[in-house]
C-alpha positions in Angstrom: 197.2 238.9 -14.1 196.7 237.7 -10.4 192.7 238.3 -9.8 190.6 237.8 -6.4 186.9 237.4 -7.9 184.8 238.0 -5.1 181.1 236.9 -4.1 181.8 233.8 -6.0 178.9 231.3 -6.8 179.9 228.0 -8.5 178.5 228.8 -11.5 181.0 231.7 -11.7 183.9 229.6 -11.2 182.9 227.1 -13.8 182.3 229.8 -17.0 185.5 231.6 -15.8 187.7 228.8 -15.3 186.1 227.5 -18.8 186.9 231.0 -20.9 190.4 231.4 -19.2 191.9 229.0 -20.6 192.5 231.3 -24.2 193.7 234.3 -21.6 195.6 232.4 -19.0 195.0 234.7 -15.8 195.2 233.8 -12.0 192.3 233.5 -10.2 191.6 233.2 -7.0 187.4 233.0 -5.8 186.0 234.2 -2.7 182.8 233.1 -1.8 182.4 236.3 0.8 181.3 239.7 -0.8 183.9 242.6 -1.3 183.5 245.3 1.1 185.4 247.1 3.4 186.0 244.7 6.4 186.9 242.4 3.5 189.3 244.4 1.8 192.2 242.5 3.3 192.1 239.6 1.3 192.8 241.9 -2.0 196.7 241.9 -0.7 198.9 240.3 -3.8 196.2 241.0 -6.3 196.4 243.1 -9.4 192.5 243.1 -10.2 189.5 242.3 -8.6 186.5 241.1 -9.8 183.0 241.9 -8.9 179.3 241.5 -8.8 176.3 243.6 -7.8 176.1 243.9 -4.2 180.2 244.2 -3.4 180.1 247.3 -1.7 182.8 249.5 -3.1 182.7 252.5 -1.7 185.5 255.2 -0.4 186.8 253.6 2.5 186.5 249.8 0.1 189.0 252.0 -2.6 191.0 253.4 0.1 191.6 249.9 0.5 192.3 248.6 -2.5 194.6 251.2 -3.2 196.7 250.3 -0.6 196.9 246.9 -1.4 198.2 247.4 -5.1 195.1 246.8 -6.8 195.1 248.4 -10.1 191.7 247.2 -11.7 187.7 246.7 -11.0 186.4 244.3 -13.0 182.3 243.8 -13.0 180.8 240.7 -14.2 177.8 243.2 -14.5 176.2 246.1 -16.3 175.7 248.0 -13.4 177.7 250.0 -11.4 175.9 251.7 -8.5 177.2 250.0 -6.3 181.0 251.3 -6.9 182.1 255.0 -6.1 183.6 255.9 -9.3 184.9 259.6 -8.0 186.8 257.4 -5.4 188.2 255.2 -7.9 189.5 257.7 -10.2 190.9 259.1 -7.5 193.1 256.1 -6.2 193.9 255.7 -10.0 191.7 252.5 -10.2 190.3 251.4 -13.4 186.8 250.4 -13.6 184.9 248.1 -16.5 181.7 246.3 -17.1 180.3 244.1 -18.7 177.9 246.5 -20.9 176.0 243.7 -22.7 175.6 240.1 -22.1 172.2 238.9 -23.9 169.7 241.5 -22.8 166.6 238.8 -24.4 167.9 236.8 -21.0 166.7 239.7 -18.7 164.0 240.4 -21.3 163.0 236.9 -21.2 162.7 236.4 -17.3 160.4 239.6 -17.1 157.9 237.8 -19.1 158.1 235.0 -17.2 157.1 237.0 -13.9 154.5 238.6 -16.2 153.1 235.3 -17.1 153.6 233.1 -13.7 152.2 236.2 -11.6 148.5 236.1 -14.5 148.4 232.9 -14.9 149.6 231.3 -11.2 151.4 228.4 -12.8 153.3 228.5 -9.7 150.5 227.7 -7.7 148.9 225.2 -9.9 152.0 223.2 -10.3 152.2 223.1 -6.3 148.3 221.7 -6.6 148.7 219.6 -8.7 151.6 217.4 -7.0 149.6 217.1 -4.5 147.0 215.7 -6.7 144.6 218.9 -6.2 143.0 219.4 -9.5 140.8 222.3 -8.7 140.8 225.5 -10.9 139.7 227.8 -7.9 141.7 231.1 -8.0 143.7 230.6 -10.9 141.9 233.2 -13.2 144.2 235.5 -15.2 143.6 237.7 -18.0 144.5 237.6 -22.0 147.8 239.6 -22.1 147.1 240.0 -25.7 145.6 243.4 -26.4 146.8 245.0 -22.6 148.9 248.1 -22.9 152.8 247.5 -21.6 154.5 250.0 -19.9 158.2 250.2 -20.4 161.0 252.7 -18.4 164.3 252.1 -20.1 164.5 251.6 -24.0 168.2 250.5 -23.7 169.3 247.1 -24.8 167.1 245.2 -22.5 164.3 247.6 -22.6 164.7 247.2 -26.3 164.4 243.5 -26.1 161.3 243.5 -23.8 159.1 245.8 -26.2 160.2 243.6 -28.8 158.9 240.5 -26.9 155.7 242.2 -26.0 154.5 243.5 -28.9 155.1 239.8 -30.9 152.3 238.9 -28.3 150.2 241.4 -29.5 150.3 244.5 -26.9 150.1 248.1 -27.1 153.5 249.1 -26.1 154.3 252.7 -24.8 157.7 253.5 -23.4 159.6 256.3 -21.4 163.3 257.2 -22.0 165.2 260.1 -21.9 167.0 259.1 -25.3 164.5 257.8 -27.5 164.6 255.0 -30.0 163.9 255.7 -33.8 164.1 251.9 -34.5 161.5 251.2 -31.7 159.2 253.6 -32.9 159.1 252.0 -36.3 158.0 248.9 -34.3 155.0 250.5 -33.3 155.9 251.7 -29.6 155.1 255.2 -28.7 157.1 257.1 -26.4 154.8 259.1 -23.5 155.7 260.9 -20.6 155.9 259.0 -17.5 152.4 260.2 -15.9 151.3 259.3 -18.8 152.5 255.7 -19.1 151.4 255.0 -15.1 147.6 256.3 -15.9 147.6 254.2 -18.8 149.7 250.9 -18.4 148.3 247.3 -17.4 151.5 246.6 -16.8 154.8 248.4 -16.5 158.7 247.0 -16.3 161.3 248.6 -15.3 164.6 248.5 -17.1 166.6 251.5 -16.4 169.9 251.7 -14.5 170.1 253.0 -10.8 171.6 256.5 -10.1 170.3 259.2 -8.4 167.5 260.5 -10.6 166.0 257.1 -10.8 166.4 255.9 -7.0 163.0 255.5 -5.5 161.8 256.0 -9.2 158.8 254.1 -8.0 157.4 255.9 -4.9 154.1 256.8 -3.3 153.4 259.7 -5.7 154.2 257.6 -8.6 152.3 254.5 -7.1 148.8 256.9 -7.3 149.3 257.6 -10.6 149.2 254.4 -11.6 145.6 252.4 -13.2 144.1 250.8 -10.5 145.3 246.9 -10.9 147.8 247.4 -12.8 151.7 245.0 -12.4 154.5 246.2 -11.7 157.9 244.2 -12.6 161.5 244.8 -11.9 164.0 243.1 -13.1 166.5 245.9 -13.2 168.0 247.5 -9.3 166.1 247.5 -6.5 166.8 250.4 -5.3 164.3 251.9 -8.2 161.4 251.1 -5.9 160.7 252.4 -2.4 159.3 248.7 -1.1 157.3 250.5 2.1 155.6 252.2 -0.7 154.4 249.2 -2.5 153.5 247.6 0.4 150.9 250.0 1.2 149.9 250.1 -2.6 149.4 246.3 -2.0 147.7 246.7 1.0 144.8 249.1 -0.2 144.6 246.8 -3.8 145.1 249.8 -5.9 148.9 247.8 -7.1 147.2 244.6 -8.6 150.3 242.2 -9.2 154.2 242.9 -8.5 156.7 240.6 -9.7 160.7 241.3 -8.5 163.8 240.2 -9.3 165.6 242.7 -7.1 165.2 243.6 -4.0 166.9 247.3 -2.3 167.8 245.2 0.7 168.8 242.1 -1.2 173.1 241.9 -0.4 171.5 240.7 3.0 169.6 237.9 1.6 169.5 236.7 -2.3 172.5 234.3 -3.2 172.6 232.5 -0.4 170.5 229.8 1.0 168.4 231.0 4.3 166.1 228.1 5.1 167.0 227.3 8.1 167.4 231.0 9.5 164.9 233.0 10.7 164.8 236.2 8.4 165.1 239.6 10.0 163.7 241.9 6.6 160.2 242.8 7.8 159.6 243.9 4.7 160.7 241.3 2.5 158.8 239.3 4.8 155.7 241.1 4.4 156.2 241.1 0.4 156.1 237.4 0.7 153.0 236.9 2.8 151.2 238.7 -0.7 149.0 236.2 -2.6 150.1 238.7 -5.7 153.5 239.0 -5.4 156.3 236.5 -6.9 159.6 237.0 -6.3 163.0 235.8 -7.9 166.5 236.5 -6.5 168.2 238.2 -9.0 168.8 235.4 -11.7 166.9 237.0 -14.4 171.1 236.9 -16.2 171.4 233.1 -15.5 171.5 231.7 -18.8 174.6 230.2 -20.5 174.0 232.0 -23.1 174.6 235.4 -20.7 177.4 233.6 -18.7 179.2 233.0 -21.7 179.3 236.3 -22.8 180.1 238.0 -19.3 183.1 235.3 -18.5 184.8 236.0 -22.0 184.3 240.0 -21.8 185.4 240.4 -17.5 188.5 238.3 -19.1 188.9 240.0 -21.8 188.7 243.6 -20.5 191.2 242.6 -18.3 193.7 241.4 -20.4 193.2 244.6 -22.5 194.4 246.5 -19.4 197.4 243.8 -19.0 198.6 244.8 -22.1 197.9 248.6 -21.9 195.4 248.4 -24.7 192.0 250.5 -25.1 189.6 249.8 -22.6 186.7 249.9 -24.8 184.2 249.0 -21.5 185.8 251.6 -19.0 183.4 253.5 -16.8 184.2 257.1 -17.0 
C-alpha cells in the first residue's frame, strides 16, 4: 500500500524502513504533524500513519475521505486524539498499536521516581563542574513507601510489578480489577483512598472523557501532604493550573511528567533558540521539584521494534482484507 506517515522523527523512518522490507509497502514521511490544514498532502495515499498529537478530528476525516484514504494507522496505544464516530462515518478504518513493551513505559516512570528523590540530575550537573558538595540532594528510602497506581492495564501491570520488587506497599485503582496482581500482593482501594494514603502515585490509564482532568484541584487536596505525582500516560489526565498551585502552597511534594496537555506545541522538536510562549510549561520548569521528559518514556528498541512490525502489519492485514485484530471499534 502507498502510506504518508506523518510527524515523522528519524528514528521512525529507520525501524519502519528496517521492518518493511518482509511487507514491501510505500512510504512516504512527513516531518509536519497531520491535521487539518495538512490534510492535502494525503492525496494518492491509501493509509496514513500516525502518532499522538496528529489532530484527527471531523473536519481532518472529512479530509481524508475525500482524498481516498482508506486506513489510520497509529504507531500508538492511544487514540484520543482521533474522532472515531467521524471515522466510521467516512468508512475509515482505525488500528493501534495495543502493546509494544509496556516494562519500557514502566521502566521510565521509575526513573522519574528515582531522578526526582535522589536529584541525580542535579548532582551530575555539579559534579562536571567539579562541585562536589552534597547540599540539597537528600532523598528518601523508596523501600517501604506506599505506591499509588491508576491503571492496572499492561503498563500499570508492569509498574506494580517493578515497585513492589523494591519493596513497596502497592495499592491500585481500576475499574477492572486484576486477580493476578492481587496475588502479588497489591490491594485495590478506592481512589480517595489511594490519594490520602499514597507517597507516590502514577498514572497509567488511557485518556477519554471520564479520566480528563482526572487530576484536578479536588483530587490534588486529597492527596498526603508531599506526596509525587508521575505521569507517563496523556497529559490531558492532569489539569496543569491545578498542580501549579499545589506546587506553589508545597502541599504536591515532587511531580515528574512525561506528557504535557499542551505538548503538540512543544515536545518533538527542538526550541532552544525560541522563546517559549506556554506560561505554564514555563512556570513548571522554574520548580526545583519538578522534572520533566517529552514524551519518550516508549523509546527503546525494544518498543520500536514491536510498534514498526505491528503499524506494518495491521496494514497489510487490511491490504489483503484479513481480520483486523487491532481495529478500534
Amino acid at each position: 500500500m502507498n502510506i504518508a506517515v506523518f510527524s515523522t522523527k528519524p528514528y521512525d523512518k529507520s525501524y519502519l524502513d528496517a521492518f518493511n522490507k518482509n511487507y514491501g509497502h510505500q512510504l512516504t514521511y512527513f516531518e509536519s504533524s497531520l491535521k487539518k490544514k495538512s490534510t492535502k498532502l494525503t492525496k494518492g495515499y491509501d493509509a496514513v500513519c500516525i502518532f499522538v498529537n496528529d489532530q484527527i478530528d471531523e473536519a481532518t476525516l472529512a479530509d481524508l475521505a475525500e482524498n481516498e484514504v482508506k486506513l489510520i494507522a497509529l504507531r500508538c496505544a492511544g487514540f484520543n486524539n482521533v474522532d472515531l464516530k467521524a471515522a466510521k462515518k467516512h468508512n475509515i478504518k482505525v488500528v493501534r498499536v495495543p502493546s509494544y513493551s509496556p516494562e519500557a513505559v514502566a521502566e521510565h516512570a521509575l526513573a522519574l521516581i528515582m531522578t526526582l528523590n535522589r536529584k541525580t540530575h542535579k548532582a551530575y550537573n555539579r559534579v562536571r563542574e567539579s562541585n562536589f558538595s552534597l547540599n540539597n540532594l537528600t532523598g528518601f528510602n523508596i523501600f517501604g513507601k506506599e505506591v499509588g497506581v491508576i491503571g492496572t492495564g499492561q503498563i500499570g501491570a508492569a509498574f506494580c510489578r517493578i515497585m513492589l520488587g523494591l519493596g513497596c506497599r502497592v495499592s491500585a485503582f481500576d475499574i477492572h480489577e486484576s486477580e493476578e496482581l492481587k496475588s502479588l500482593g497489591v490491594q485495590y482501594k478506592t481512589l480517595d483512598m489511594l490519594y490520602a494514603q499514597s507517597d507516590i502515585i502514577s498514572l497509567h490509564c488511557p485518556l477519554n472523557s471520564k479520566t480528563s482532568h482526572l487530576i484536578n484541584k479536588e483530587s490534588l487536596e486529597k492527596f498526603k501532604p508531599g506526596a509525587m505525582l508521575i505521569n507517563t500516560s496523556r497529559g490531558g489526565l492532569v489539569d496543569t493550573t491545578a498542580i501549579i498551585e499545589a506546587l506553589k502552597s508545597h502541599h504536591l511534594g515532587y511531580l515528574g511528567i512525561d506528557v504535557y496537555e499542551q505538548e503538540e506545541n512543544l515536545f518533538f522538536e527542538d526550541l532552544s533558540e525560541r522563546i517559549l510562549q506556554d506560561e505554564r510549561i514555563l512556570r513548571l520548569l522554574s520548580f526545583p521539584n519538578v522534572l520533566i521528559t517529552s514524551h519518550q518514556a516508549f523509546l527503546t528498541r525494544e518498543a520500536l521494534d514491536q510498534i514498526a512490525d505491528t503499524v506494518l502489519s495491521n496494514i497489510s492485514a487490511f491490504e489483503a482484507n484479513k481480520p483486523l485484530v487491532n481495529q478500534i471499534s
